[in-house]
LOKOL-42254 format. One record per residue (C-alpha): x, y, z; residue number from 1; residue in three letters. Coordinates in steps of 0.1 Angstrom, whole numbers. Layout:
LOKOL-42254
+-------+-------+-------+-----+-----+
|  east | north |    up |   i |  aa |
+-------+-------+-------+-----+-----+
|     X |     Y |     Z | NUM | ALA |
...
+-------+-------+-------+-----+-----+
END
This chain:
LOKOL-42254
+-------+-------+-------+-----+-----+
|  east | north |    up |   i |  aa |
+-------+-------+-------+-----+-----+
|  -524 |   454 |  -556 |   1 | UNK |
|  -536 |   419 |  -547 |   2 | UNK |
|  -516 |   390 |  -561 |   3 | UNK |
|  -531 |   364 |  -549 |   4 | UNK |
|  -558 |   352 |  -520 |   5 | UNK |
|  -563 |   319 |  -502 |   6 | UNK |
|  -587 |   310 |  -478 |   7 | UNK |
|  -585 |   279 |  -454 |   8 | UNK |
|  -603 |   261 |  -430 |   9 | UNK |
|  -578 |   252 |  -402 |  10 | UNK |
|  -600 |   238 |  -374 |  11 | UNK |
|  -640 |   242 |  -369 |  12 | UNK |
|  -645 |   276 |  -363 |  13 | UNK |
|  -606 |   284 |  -373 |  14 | UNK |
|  -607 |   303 |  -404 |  15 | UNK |
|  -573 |   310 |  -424 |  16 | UNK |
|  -572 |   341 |  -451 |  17 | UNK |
|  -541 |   346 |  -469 |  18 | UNK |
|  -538 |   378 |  -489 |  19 | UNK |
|  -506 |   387 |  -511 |  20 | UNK |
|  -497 |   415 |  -522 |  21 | UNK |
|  -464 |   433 |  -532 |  22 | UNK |
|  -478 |   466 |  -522 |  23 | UNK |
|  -464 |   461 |  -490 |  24 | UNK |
|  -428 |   452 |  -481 |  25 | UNK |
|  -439 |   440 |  -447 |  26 | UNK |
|  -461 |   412 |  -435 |  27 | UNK |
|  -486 |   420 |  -409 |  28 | UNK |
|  -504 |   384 |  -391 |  29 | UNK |
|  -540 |   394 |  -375 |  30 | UNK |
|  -553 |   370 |  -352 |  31 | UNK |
|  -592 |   379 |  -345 |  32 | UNK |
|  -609 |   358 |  -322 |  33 | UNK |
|  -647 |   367 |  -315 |  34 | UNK |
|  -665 |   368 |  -283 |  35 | UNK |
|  -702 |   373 |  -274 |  36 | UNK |
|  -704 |   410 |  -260 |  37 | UNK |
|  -713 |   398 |  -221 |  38 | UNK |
|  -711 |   410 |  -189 |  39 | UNK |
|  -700 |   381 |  -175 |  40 | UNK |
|  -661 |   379 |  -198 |  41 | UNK |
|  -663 |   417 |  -211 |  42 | UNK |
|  -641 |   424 |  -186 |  43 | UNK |
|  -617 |   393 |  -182 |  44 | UNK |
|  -617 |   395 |  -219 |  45 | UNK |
|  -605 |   432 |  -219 |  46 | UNK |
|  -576 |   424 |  -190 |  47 | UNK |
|  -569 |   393 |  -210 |  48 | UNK |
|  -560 |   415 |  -238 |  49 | UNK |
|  -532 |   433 |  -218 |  50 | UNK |
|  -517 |   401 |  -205 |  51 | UNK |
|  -514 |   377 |  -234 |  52 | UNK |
|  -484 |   391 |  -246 |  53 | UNK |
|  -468 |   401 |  -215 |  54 | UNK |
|  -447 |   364 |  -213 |  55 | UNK |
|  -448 |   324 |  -224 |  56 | UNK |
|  -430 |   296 |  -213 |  57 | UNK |
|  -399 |   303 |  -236 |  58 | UNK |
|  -396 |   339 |  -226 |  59 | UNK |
|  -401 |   350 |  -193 |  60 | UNK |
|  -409 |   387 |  -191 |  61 | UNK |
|  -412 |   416 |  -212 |  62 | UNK |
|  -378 |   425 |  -218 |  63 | UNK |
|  -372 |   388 |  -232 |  64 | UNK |
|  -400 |   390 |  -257 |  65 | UNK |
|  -385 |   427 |  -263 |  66 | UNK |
|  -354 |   412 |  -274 |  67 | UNK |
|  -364 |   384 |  -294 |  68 | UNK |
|  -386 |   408 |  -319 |  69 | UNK |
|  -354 |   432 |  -318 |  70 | UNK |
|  -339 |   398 |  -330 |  71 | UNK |
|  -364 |   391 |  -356 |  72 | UNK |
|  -358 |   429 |  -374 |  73 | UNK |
|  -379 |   450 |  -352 |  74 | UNK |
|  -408 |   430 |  -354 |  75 | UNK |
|  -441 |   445 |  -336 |  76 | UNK |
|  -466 |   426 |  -314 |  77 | UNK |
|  -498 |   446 |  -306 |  78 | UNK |
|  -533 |   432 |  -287 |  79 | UNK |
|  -563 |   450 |  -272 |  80 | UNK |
|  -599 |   444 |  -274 |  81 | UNK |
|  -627 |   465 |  -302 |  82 | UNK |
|  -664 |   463 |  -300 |  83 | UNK |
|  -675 |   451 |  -335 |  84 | UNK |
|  -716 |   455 |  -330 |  85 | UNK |
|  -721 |   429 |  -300 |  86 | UNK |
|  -689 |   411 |  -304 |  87 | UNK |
|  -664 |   416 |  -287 |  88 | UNK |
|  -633 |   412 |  -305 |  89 | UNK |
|  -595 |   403 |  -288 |  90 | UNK |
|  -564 |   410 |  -314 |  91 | UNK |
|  -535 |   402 |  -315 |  92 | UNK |
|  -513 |   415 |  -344 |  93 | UNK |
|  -478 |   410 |  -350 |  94 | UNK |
|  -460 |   426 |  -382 |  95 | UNK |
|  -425 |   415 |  -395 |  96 | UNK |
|  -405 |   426 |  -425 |  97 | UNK |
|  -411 |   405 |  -456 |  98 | UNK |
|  -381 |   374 |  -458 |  99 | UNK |
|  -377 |   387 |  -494 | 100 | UNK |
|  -359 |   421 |  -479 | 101 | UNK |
|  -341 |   405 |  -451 | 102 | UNK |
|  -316 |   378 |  -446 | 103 | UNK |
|  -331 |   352 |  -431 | 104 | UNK |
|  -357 |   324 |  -440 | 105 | UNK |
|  -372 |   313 |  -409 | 106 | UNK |
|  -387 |   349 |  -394 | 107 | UNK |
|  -425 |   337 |  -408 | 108 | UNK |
|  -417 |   303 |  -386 | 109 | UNK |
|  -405 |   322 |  -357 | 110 | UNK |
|  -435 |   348 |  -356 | 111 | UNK |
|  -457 |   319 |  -362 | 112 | UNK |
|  -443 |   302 |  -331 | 113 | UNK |
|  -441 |   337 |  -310 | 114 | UNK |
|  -482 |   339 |  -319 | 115 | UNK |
|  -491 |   301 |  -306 | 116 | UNK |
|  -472 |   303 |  -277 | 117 | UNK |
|  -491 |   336 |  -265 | 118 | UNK |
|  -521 |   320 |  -269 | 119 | UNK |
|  -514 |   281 |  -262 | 120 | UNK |
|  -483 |   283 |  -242 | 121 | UNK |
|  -480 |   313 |  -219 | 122 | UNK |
|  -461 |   316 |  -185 | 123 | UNK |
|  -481 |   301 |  -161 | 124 | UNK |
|  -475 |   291 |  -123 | 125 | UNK |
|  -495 |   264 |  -107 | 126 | UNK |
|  -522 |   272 |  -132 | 127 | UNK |
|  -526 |   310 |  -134 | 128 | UNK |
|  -508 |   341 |  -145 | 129 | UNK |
|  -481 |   358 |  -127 | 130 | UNK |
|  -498 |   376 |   -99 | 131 | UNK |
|  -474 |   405 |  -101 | 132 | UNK |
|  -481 |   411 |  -139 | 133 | UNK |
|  -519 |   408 |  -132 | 134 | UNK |
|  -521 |   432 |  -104 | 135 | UNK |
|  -502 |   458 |  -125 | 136 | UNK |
|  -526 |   454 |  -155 | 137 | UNK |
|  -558 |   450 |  -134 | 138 | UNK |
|  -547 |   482 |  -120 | 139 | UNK |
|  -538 |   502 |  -156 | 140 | UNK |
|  -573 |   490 |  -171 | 141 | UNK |
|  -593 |   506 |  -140 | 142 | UNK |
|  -581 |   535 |  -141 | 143 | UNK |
|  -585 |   537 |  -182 | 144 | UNK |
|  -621 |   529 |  -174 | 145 | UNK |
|  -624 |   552 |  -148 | 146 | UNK |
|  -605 |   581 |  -166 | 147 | UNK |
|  -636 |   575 |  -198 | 148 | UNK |
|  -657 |   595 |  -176 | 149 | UNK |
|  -633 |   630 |  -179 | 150 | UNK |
|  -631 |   629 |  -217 | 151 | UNK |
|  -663 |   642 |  -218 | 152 | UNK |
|  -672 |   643 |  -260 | 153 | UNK |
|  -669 |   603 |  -256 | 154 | UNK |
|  -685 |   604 |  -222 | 155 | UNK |
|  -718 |   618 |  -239 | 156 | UNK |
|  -715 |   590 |  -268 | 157 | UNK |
|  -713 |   564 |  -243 | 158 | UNK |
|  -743 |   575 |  -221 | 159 | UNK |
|  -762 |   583 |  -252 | 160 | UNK |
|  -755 |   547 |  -262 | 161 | UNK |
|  -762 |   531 |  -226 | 162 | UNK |
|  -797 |   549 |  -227 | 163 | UNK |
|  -804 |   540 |  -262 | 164 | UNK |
|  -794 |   506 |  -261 | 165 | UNK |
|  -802 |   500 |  -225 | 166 | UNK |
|  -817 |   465 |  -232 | 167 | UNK |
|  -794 |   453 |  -259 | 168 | UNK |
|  -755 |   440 |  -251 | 169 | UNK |
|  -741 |   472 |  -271 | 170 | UNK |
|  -748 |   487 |  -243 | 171 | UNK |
|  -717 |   475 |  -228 | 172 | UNK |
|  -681 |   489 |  -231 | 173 | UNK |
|  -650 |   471 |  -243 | 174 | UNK |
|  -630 |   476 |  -218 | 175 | UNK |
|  -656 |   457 |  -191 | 176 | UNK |
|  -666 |   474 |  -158 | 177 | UNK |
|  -640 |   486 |  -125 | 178 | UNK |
|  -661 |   463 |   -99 | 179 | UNK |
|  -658 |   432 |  -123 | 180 | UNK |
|  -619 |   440 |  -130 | 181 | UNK |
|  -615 |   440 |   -96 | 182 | UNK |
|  -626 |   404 |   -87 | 183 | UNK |
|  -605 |   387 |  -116 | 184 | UNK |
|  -581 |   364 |  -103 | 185 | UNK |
|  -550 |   351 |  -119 | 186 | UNK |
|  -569 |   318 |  -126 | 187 | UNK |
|  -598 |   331 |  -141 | 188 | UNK |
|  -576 |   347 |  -163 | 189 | UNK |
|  -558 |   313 |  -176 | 190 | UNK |
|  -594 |   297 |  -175 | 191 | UNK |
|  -605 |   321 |  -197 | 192 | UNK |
|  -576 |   323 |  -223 | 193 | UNK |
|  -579 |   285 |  -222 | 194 | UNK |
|  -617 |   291 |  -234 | 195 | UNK |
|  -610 |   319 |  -257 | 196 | UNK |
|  -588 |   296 |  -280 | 197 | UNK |
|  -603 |   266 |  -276 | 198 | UNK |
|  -645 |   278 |  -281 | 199 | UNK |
|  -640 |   314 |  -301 | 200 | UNK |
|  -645 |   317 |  -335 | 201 | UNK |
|  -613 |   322 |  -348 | 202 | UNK |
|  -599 |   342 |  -380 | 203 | UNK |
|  -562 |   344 |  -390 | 204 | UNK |
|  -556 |   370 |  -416 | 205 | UNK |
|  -523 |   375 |  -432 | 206 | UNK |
|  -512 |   405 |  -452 | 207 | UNK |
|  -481 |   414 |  -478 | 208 | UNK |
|  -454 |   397 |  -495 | 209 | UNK |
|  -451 |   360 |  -492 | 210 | UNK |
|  -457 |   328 |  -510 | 211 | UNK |
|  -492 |   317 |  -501 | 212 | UNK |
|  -486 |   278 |  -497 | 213 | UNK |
|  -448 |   277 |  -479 | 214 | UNK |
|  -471 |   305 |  -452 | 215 | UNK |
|  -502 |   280 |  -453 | 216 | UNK |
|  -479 |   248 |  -445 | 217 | UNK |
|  -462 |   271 |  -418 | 218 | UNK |
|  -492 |   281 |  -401 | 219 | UNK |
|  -509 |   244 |  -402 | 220 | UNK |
|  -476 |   227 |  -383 | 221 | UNK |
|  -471 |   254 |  -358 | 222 | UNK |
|  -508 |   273 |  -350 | 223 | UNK |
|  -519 |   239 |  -328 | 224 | UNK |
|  -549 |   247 |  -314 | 225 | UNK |
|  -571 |   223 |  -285 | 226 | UNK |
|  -604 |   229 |  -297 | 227 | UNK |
|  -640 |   220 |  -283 | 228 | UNK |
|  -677 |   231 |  -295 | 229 | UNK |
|  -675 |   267 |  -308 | 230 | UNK |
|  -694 |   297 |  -293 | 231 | UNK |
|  -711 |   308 |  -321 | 232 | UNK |
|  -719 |   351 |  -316 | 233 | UNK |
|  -754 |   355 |  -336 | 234 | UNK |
|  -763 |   386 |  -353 | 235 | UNK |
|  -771 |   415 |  -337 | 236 | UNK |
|  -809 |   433 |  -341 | 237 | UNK |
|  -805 |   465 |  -355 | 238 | UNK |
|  -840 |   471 |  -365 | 239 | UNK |
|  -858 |   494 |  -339 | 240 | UNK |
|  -889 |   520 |  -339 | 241 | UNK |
|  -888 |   539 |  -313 | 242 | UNK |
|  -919 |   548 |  -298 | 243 | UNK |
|  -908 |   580 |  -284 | 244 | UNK |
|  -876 |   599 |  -281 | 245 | UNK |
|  -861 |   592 |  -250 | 246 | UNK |
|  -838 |   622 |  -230 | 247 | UNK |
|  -808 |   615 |  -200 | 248 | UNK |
|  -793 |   646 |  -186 | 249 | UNK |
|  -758 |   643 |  -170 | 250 | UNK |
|  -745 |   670 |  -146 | 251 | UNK |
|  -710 |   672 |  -144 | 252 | UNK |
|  -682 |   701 |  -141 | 253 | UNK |
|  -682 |   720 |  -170 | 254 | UNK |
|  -685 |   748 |  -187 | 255 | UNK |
|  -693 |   741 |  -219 | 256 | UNK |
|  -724 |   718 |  -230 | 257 | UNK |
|  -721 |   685 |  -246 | 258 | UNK |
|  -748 |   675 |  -265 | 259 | UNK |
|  -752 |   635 |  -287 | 260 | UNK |
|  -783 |   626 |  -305 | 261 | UNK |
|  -788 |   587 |  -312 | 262 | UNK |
|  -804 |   580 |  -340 | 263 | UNK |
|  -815 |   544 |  -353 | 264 | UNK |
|  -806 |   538 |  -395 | 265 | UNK |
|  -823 |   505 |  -398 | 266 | UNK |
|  -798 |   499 |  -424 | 267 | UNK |
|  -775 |   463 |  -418 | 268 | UNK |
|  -739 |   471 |  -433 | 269 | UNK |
|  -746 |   446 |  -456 | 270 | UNK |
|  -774 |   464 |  -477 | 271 | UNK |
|  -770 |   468 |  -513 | 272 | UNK |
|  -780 |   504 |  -503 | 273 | UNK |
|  -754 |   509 |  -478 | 274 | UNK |
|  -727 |   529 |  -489 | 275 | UNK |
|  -754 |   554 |  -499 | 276 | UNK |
|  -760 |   560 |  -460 | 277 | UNK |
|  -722 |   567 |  -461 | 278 | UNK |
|  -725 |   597 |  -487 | 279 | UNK |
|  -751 |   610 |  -467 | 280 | UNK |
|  -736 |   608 |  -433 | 281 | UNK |
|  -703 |   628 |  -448 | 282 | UNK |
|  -729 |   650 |  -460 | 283 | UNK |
|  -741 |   656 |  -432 | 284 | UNK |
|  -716 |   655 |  -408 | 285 | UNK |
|  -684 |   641 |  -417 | 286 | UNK |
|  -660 |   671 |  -424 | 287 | UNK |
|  -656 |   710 |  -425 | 288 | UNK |
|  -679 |   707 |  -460 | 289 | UNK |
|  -709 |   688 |  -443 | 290 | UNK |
|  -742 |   705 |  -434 | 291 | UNK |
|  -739 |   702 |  -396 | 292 | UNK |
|  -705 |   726 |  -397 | 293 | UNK |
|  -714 |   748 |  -421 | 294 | UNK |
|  -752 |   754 |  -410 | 295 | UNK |
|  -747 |   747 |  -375 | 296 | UNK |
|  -715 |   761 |  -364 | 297 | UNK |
|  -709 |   783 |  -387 | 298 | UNK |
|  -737 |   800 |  -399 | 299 | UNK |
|  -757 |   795 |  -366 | 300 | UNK |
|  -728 |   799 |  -343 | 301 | UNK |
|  -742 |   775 |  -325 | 302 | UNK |
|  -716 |   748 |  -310 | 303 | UNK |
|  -679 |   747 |  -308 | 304 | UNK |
|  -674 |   714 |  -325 | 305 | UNK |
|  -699 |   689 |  -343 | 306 | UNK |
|  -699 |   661 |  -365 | 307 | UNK |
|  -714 |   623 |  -370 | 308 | UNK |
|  -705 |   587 |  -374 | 309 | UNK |
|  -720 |   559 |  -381 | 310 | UNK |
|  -717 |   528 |  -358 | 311 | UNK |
|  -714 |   501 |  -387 | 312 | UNK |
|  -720 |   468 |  -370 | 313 | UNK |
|  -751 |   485 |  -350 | 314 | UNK |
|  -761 |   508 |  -376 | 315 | UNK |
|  -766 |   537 |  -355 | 316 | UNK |
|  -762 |   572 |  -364 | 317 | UNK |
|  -745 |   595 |  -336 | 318 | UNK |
|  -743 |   632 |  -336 | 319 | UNK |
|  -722 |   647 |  -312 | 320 | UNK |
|  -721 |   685 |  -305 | 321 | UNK |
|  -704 |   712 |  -277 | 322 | UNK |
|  -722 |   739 |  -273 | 323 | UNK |
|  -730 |   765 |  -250 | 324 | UNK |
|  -753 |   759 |  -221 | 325 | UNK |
|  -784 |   776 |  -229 | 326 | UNK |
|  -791 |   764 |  -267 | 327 | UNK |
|  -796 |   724 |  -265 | 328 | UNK |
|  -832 |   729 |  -276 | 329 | UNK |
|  -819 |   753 |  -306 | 330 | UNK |
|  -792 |   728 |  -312 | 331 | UNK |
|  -813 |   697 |  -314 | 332 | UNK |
|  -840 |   714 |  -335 | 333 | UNK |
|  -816 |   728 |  -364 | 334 | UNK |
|  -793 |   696 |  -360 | 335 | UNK |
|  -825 |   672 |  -367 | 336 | UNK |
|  -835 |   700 |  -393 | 337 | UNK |
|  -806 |   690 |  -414 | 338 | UNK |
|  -808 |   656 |  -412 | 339 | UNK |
|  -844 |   658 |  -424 | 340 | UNK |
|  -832 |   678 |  -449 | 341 | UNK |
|  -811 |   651 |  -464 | 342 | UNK |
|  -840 |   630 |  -464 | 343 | UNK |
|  -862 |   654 |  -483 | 344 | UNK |
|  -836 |   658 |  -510 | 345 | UNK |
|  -826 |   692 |  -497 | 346 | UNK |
|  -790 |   695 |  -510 | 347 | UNK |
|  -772 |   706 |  -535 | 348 | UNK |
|  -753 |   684 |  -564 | 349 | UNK |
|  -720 |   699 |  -551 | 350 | UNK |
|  -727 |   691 |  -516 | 351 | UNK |
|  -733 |   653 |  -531 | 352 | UNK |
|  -705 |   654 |  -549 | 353 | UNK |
|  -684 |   666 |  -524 | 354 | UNK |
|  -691 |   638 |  -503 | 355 | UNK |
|  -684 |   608 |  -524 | 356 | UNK |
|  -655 |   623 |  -538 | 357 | UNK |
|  -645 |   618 |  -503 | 358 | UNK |
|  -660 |   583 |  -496 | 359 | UNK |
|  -640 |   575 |  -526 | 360 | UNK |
|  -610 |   592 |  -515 | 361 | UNK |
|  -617 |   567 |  -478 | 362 | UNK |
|  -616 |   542 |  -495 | 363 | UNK |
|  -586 |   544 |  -520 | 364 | UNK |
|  -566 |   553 |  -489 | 365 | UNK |
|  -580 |   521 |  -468 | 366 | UNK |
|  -551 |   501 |  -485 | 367 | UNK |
|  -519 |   525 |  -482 | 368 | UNK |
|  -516 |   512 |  -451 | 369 | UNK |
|  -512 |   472 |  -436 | 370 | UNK |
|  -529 |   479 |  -405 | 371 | UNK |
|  -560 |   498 |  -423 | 372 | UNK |
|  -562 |   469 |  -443 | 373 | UNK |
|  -562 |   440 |  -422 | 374 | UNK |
|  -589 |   459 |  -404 | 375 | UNK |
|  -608 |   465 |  -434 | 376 | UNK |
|  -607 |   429 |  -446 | 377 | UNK |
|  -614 |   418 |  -417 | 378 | UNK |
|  -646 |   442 |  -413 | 379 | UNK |
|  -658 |   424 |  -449 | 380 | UNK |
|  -659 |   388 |  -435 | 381 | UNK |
|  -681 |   398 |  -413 | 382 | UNK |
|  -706 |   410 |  -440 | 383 | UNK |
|  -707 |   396 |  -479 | 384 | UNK |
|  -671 |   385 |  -482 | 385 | UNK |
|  -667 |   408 |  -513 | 386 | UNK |
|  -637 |   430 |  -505 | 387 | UNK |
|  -625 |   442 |  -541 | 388 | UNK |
|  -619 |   479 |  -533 | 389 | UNK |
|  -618 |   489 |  -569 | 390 | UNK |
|  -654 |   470 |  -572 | 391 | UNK |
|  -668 |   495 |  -540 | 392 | UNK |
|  -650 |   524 |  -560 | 393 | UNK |
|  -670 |   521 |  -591 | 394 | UNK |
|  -700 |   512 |  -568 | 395 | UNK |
|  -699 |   550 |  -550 | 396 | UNK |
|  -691 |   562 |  -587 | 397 | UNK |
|  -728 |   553 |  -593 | 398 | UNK |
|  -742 |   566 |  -566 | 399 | UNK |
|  -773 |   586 |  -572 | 400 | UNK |
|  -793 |   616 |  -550 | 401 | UNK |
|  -821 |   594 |  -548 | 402 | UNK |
|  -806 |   567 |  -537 | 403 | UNK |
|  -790 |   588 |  -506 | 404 | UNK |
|  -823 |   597 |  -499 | 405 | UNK |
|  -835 |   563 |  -501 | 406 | UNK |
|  -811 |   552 |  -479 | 407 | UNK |
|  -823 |   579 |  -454 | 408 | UNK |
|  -854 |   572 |  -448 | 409 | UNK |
|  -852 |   545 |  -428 | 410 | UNK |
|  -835 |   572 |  -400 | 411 | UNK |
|  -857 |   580 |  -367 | 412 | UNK |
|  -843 |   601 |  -332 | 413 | UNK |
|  -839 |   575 |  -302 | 414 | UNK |
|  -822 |   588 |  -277 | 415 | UNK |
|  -811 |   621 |  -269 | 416 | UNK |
|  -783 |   626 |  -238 | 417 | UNK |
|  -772 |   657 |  -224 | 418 | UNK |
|  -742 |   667 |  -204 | 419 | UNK |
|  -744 |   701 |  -183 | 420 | UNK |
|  -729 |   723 |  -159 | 421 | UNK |
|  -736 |   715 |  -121 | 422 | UNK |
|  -756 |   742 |  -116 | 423 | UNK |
|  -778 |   739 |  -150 | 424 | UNK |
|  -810 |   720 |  -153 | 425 | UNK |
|  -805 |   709 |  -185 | 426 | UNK |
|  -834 |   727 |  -206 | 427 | UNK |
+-------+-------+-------+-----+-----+
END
């Protein structure tokens, strides 16, 4: 599948990867650009993010940009903002056909030159971003933050995380906070783009059919970049022992409970171990097969819906459950009953099997798609740098029990959070 890889340092902090591959008869450009997970630009970050493809000094509005990708074969620009860990990440992604199935030879050049004017060129007057266009977005991200609050399986993830994490920046959201989006001004804005490209640690992956040096030598004469001392994002800590299992109770106006458990893994996502804690989280709750839905919903009838995830870059472990009112404490004792149970070896070989069969089956399908890709690739920079698919394949191949149950170990209850009915007391 991959033909070829190239990897170049452009500027400091400026990181080029060039993947080929014939798989794909498009070619999708990624442009990562990593900044530390702050209050202070969380939010001018996440309203940057809706405004950097809006216009540039070539084309003035929307529609223009609409009709130059229409021009260039129904090319696609996307951006928005994702919490990897404590980083927060702005991308900005633009796919394109491949020049090999399409008659022309400059489209690379021209989606080159569409990228570096978004982020080096855009319309600005007397210094800042169109007020009109700022208003309207400023507006379309509060009420996204405000309407996180009624989705209310999320909402319980997030104030699980905010209580769990209260003292560390993955406390924060991605999409900032509706008092700090409020006071953004059309300068800070173009202040902060301006810092972005010129101080961010930058990576610029390209995916799919191409000639790896005529797209190198395209990138280096058009992706001009004014840059000054990086902002280097450290690590995150994602070793913790909690003392004591902490507990938030949320009223709100429902009728059916909604119940998360935070748990820490003290695993990083770089562990030799760690796709071991992967088998053992779809064991547990990652599908209609895991423990959690057969023992707890369905045997137990005790929730509506359950299942967990793994936060990767934080290496937490959240369980997330609906259930009725009255059983939280039955829910929480036989939900942490199967997780212990996974790390007493208490599962069968089918159940094991079962689950890297589909860790496997992730994993094969991570490349059908560009976008799944990109984001996958991506995802290994930040870790060893080894991103052979076919290697991690025969890795989870060799998976054994024990070493799930290694991997387990490390697992303790932090937080649990609660969301009841207005009239419940929440025990």
């Amino acid at each position: 599948m991959i033909n070829q890889i190239q990897d170049l340092t452009l500027y400091p902090g400026v990181e080029l990867h060039l993947v080929k591959s014939n798989k794909f008869k498009t070619v999708l450009f990624g442009i990562y650009m990593k900044r530390p997970l702050t209050r202070d630009e969380v939010s001018l970050n996440a309203l940057l993010s809706r405004v950097i493809d809006q216009a540039t000094y070539k084309f003035n509005d929307t529609q223009e940009i609409s009709k130059e990708l229409d021009m260039m074969y129904g090319s696609v620009i996307v951006t928005d903002v994702h919490k990897y860990g404590e980083r927060q990440m702005l991308q900005l992604k633009m796919q394109t056909p491949s020049e090999k199935y399409v008659d022309s030879k400059n489209l690379y050049e021209s989606a080159i030159q569409l990228i570096s004017d978004f982020l080096t060129r855009p319309k600005l007057i007397n210094g800042a971003f169109d007020e009109e266009i700022i208003s309207l977005e400023k507006e379309a991200l509060i009420a996204e933050i405000q309407a996180r609050r009624d989705h209310k399986d999320e909402w319980v993830i997030t104030t699980c995380v905010e209580s769990m994490c209260s003292e560390e920046p993955f406390m924060i959201h991605e999409f900032g906070y509706v008092e700090d989006v409020k006071k953004i001004t059309a300068v800070d804005l173009a202040m902060q783009l301006e810092r972005v490209v010129s101080t961010s640690e930058i990576d610029i992956c390209v995916i799919g059919d191409f000639e790896i040096e005529p797209m190198a030598k395209l990138i280096k004469e058009n992706m001009i970049l004014n840059r000054k001392e990086v902002t280097v994002v450290p690590r995150e800590r994602i070793y913790f022992r909690p003392e004591s299992v902490k507990t938030v109770i949320e009223k709100h106006n429902i009728t059916q409970g909604k119940l998360c458990l935070g748990l820490r893994t003290n695993m990083s996502f770089d562990a030799p171990n760690y796709q071991s804690l992967m088998i053992g989280n779809i064991m547990l709750g990652g599908g209609g097969s895991s423990k959690l839905f057969r023992n707890v919903r369905e045997k137990a009838g005790m929730c509506y819906s359950i299942y967990s995830r793994i936060e990767k870059f934080k290496s937490l472990l959240m369980i997330y459950a609906g259930i009725d009112m009255n059983r939280f404490d039955e829910a929480e004792a036989l939900i942490m009953k199967e997780v212990n149970d996974i790390k007493n070896g208490n599962f069968s070989d089918v159940e094991f099997e079962t689950a890297k069969t589909s860790l496997i089956s992730n994993l094969r399908s991570i490349s059908d798609y560009p976008n799944s890709f990109i984001n996958y690739y991506y995802g290994i920079l930040q870790t060893t740098g080894d991103f052979d698919i076919e290697k991690r394949i025969e890795e989870a191949k060799q998976i054994s029990r024990e070493s799930v149950i290694e991997a387990f170990q490390g697992i303790q209850l932090d937080t649990i959070a609660r969301l009841v009915g207005e009239a419940e007391d929440g025990n």
